[in-house]
N, C-alpha and C positions, 0 to 999 in steps of 0.2 A: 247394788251400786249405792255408793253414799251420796245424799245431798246435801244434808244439813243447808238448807234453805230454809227461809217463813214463808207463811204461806201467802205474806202480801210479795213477797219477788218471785216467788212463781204464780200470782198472780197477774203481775207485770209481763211475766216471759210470755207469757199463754194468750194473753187480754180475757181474761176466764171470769170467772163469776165465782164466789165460795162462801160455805155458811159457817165456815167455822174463822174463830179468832184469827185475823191475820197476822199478827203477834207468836202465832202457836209453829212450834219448828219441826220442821218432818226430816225426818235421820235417814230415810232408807225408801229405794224402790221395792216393790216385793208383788209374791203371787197372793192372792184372795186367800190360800192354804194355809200359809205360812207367814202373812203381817200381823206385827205388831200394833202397838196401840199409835207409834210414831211413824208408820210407815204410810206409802202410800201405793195405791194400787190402778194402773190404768187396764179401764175398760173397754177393748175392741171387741165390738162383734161380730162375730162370722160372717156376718151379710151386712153389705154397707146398710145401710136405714132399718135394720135390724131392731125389733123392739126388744125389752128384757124377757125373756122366758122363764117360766116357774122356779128350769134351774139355776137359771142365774139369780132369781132374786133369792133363792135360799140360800146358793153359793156367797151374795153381797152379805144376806141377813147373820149368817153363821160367822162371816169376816172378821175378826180384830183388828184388820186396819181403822189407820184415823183417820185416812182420806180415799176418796174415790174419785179418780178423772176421770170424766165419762161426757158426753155429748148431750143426755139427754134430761130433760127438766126436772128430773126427779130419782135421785136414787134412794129407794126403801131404807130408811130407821139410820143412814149414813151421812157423817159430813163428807164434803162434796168440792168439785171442782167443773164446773161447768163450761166446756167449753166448744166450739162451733165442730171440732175437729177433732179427736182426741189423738189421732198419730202423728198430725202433724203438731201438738203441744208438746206428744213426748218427746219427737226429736227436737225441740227447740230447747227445750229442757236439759237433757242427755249434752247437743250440743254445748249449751253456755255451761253447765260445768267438766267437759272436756280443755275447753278454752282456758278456763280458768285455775285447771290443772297445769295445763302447758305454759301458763304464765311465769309461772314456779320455776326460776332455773335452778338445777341442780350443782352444788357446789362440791369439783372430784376430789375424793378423796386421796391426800396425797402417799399413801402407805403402798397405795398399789401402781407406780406411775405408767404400768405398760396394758393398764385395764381402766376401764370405765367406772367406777364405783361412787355411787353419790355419798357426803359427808352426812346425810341423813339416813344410811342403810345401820343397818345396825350387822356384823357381822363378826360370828361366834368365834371361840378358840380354833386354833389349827386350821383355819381352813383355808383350802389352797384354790385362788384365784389366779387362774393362765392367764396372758399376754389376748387382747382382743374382747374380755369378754368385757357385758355390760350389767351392772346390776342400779337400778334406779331407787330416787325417792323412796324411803318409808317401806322397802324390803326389809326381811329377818331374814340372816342364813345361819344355821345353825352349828355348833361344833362339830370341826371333824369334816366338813360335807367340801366339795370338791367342784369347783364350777369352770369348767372347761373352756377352752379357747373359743370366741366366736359365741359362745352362750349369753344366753338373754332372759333375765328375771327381772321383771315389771315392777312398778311401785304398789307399795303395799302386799307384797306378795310376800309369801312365810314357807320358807325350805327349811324343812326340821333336821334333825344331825343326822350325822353319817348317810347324808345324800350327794349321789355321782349326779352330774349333769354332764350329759356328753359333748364333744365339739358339735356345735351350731343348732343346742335343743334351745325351746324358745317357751318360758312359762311367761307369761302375759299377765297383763296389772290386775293385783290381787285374788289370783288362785293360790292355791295352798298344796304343800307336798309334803308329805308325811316321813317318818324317820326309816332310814337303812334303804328309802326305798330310788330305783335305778333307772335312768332314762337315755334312753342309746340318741346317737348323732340325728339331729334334726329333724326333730318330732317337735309338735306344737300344741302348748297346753294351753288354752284359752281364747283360743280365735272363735270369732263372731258363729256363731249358732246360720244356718239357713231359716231366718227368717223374714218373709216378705208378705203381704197384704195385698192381693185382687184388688184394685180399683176401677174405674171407669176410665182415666187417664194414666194407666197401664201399672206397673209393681212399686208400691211403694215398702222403703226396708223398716221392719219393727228394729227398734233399738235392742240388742243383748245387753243386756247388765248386771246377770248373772256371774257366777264365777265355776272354778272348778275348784273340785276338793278331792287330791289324793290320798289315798291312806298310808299305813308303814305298809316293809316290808314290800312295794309292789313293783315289776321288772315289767316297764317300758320298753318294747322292739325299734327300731332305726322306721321315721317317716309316718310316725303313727299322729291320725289329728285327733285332740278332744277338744270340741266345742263347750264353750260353757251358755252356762242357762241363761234362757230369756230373762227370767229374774230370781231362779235362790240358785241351784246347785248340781252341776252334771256330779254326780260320784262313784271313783271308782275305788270299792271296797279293801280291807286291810291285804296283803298276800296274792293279788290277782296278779296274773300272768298275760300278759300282752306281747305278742309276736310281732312282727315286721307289717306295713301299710295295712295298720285297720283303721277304719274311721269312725269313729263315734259321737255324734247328734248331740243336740242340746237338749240337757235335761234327764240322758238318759243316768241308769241306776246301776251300778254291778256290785254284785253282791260279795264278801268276802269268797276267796281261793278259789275263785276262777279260773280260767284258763280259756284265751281265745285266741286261735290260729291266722295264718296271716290271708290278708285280703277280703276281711269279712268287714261287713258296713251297717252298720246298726243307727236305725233311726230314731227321730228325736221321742221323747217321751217311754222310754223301753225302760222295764224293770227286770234286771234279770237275777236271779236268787242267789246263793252261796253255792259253793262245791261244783259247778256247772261248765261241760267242757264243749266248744266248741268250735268245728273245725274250719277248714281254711274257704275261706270264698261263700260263705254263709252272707245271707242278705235277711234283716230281720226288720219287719213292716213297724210302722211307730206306733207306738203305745199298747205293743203287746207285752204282755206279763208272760216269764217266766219261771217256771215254780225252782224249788231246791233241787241240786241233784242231776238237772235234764242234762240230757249229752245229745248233740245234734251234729250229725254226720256231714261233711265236705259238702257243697254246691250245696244246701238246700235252702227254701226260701221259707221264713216262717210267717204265716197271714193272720196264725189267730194266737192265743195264748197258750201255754201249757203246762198241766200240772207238775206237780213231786214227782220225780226219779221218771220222768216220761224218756224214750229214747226214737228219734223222729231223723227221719231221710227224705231226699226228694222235692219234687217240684209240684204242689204246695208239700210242705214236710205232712209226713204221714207218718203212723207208728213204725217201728223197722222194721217187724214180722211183715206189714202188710206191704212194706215198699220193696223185703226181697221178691216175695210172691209176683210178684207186677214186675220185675226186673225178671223173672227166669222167666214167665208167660211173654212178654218180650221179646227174649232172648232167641224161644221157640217159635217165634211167628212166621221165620222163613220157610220152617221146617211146612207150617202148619198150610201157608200160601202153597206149598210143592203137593201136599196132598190135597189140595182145594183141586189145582189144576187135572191131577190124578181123574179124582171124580168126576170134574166135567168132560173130559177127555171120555172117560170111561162110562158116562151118563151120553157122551153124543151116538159115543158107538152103537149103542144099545136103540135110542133111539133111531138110527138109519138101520139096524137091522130090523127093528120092529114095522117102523115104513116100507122097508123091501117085502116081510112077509104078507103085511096089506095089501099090497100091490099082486103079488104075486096069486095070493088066495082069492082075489079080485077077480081073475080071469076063469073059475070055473063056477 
C-alpha cells in the first residue's frame, strides 16, 4: 500500500516517537522480507507483551526497511516509530489515507455514458466496456481486453491486454492482471486477507495492504476469492488453471501451470510449485510448501509440506501407495469383524465343551 507520507504526519496520526528525520518520506507499507530503504514495516507480536526474540531481531537486523513501528523502546541498528500500540497506529494510519483517497472524486468519463469509467483511467485500444461496469481512479486496461457488464476494477489497478472480465468479477484497488489471461462471472480479486489479532478485549482486524498479482495466460472459474497480502503479494503464477469456488488466503504462492479443482481452500501463507495438479475439495494448512510437480488427490487435507513429484491422498494426505493399502484394509474390515465373531463363537463352544468334560471326569 502506498503512503507517501513524512514521517512528522505519521507521527502526528500515531502520537509516536521517531529517530529518524521527520522531513524523511516513507513510500510504502511492506514485509521485513521484502522493504525497501523508503518503506516501512509494522511490528506485531505474536503475544501481546511479547519481547523481541532472536528471530525477530535478526529478521529487524537483515531488514532494508527505513522504518520500524513497533511498541517497544528499542529496535536493534533500525530507525523507528515508537509507539504505545502498534495495531492500533496501523489502523489509524491505513484509515487516514483511505479517507483521503475517497476525497478524490472521480471525474466519468464521457466516451462511455452507460458505464462508470473515471477520466483518470487510462484505457487501451479496442477495448469493449458493457453498460454497468465500473472502472476507477488511476486503472490501466489494456488493448483488446473486455470488461463486462457489472465488473468492477479498483484504482490503481493494471489489466494487461486481451483480458475477458466476466459479468459481475471484481479486481479490487491495485491488484494487477496479466495478459490473455480470463476471469468468469463474480469471483473476487483482492478482498481483504483473514487477518485478525487475539487481544484481551476480544479480535482486533490487522489492516491488508497487500495486493494481488496475476499472471498471463491464467483462466479464473465463476465465485472464486483471492485474498491479497497483508503487505507485498498473494501470486498466482503465468498459465494456472482455477476452477469454480476455490478460495485462496493472503499471501499465498502458486507456482506457474497449475491446476486446481473446484472447492479446495488454501490457506494464508501457502507455496505451491509449478506443474502441480490439484483436485476438488482439497483443504491445505497455512504455510505449507509444496514442491514441483505434486498431484494431490480429491478430499485430502495437507498438514505438512511436500517434496518434487510427491503424489498424496487422504485425511492427513499420505503417499498414495500407502493411502490405497489403508483404503482396501478398510474396505476389508467387515469381512474381518464376521471372522472375529466366527472365533469367538467357535472359541465359546470349545470352551462349554471342555467345562462339560471337567465335569463329567469329575465324578469318577
Amino acid at each position: 500500500m502506498k503512503i507517501h507520507l513524512k514521517v512528522a504526519e505519521l507521527i502526528e496520526l500515531v502520537e509516536g516517537v521517531s529517530s529518524l528525520d521527520h522531513d524523511f518520506l516513507v513510500h510504502n507499507f511492506s514485509s521485513l522480507e521484502n522493504a525497501g530503504p523508503s518503506d516501512i514495516v509494522v511490528y506485531l507480536p505474536q503475544e501481546e507483551g511479547a519481547v523481541f526474540d532472536s528471530l525477530s531481531l535478526d529478521s529487524i537486523k537483515n531488514s532494508k526497511a527505513g522504518l520500524i513501528l513497533a511498541s517497544k523502546k528499542y529496535v536493534p541498528e533500525k530507525d523507528y516509530i515508537i509507539v504505545e500500540d502498534p495495531l492500533l497506529a496501523f489502523q489509524k494510519i491505513v484509515k487516514a489515507i483511505e479517507l483521503k483517497e475517497q476525497s478524490v472524486q472521480d471525474e466519468i468519463s464521457k466516451e462511455y455514458p452507460h458505464a462508470f469509467v473515471s477520466e483518470a483511467a487510462e484505457i487501451g485500444k479496442n477495448v469493449v466496456i458493457e453498460p454497468g461496469a465500473v472502472i476507477k481512479s488511476g486503472a490501466k486496461i489494456g488493448d483488446r481486453s473486455k470488461i463486462s457488464s457489472q465488473a468492477f476494477v479498483g484504482k490503481d489497478c493494471v489489466v494487461g491486454l486481451d483480458v475477458v472480465l466476466y459479468p459481475g468479477v471484481k479486481v479490487l484497488d491495485r491488484c494487477l492482471v496479466g495478459n490473455n489471461t480470463i476471469i468468469h462471472s463474480n469471483s473476487v480479486v483482492g478482498s481483504d486477507g483473514y487477518g485478525f489479532r487475539g487481544r484481551r478485549d476480544g479480535m482486533w482486524k490487522v489492516p491488508q495492504v497487500g495486493v494481488v498479482r496475476i499472471g498471463s495466460f491464467v483462466e479464473i472459474g465463476a465465485n472464486v476469492t483471492i485474498d491479497r497480502a497483508a503487505f507485498d503479494e498473494t501470486v498466482i503464477g503465468d498459465g494456472v488453471k482455477l476452477d469454480n469456488l476455490i478460495h485462496i488466503a493472503h499471501n499465498v504462492k502458486i507456482g506457474p501451470h497449475t491446476a486446481i479443482i473446484a472447492q479446495t481452500g488454501i490457506a494464508g501463507g501457502v507455496e505451491i510449485g509449478m506443474g502441480c495438479q490439484i483436485g476438488g475439495q482439497v483443504g491445505i494448512k497455512d504455510h505449507v510448501k509444496i514442491g514441483n510437480g505434486v498431484k494431490i488427490v480429491s478430499k485430502s487435507a495437507v498438514m505438512k509440506s511436500l517434496k518434487d513429484g510427491e503424489v498424496v491422498a487422504g485425511i492427513p494426505a499420505m503417499p498414495f501407495n500407502t493411502f490405497k493399502r489403508i483404503t482396501v484394509m478398510t474396505m476389508k474390515l467387515p469381512e474381518i469383524f464376521k471372522l472375529k465373531d466366527s472365533f469367538t463363537k467357535f472359541s465359546e463352544r470349545m470352551n462349554a465343551k471342555r467345562s462339560f468334560w471337567k465335569r463329567l471326569l469329575g465324578r469318577f
